[in-house]
C-alpha positions in Angstrom: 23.7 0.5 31.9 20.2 -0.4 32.2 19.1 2.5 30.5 21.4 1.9 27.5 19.6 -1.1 27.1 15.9 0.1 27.1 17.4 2.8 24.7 18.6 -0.3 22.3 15.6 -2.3 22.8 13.1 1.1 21.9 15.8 1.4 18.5 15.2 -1.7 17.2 11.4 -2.1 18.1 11.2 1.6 15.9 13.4 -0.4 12.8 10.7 -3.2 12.9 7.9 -1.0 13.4 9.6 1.3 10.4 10.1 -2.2 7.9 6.6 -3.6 9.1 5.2 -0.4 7.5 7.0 -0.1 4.2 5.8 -3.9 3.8 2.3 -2.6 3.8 2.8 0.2 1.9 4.8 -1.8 -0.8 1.6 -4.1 -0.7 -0.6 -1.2 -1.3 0.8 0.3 -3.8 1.3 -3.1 -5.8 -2.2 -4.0 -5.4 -3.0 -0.2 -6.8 -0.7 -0.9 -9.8 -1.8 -4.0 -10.4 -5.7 -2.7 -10.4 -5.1 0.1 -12.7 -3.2 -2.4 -14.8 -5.9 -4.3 -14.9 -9.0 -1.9 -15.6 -6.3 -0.6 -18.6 -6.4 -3.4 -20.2 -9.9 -4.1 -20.0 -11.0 -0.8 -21.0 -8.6 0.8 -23.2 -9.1 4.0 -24.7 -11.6 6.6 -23.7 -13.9 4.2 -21.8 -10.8 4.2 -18.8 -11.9 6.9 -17.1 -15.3 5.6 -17.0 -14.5 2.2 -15.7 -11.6 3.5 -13.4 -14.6 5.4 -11.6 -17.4 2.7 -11.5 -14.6 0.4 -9.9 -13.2 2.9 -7.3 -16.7 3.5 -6.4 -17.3 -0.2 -6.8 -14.3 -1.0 -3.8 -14.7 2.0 -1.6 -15.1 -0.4 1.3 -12.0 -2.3 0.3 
């Protein structure tokens, strides 16, 4: 019985753990999408590329 309930406990701590880490993907890839959305409308056109590089480079560290 007692090892039914460590077996439980270890399930659910994994399903936290699991939606704990799409959360912070979801946040990373919104912040991505929001960035690009940004530098695209700042520097539309042929100067993107250009930009998109100088920022990356820019935020390496973040």
């Amino acid at each position: 019985m007692h090892n039914r309930q460590d077996e439980r406990f270890k399930t659910g701590l994994q399903i936290v753990a699991i939606i704990c880490l799409m959360g912070l993907l979801a946040m990373i890839f919104h912040k991505a999408f929001v960035d690009l959305s940004l530098v695209w409308q700042q520097h539309s056109g042929g100067d993107f590329w250009v930009a998109l590089g100088r920022y990356l480079f820019r935020n390496l560290a973040g």
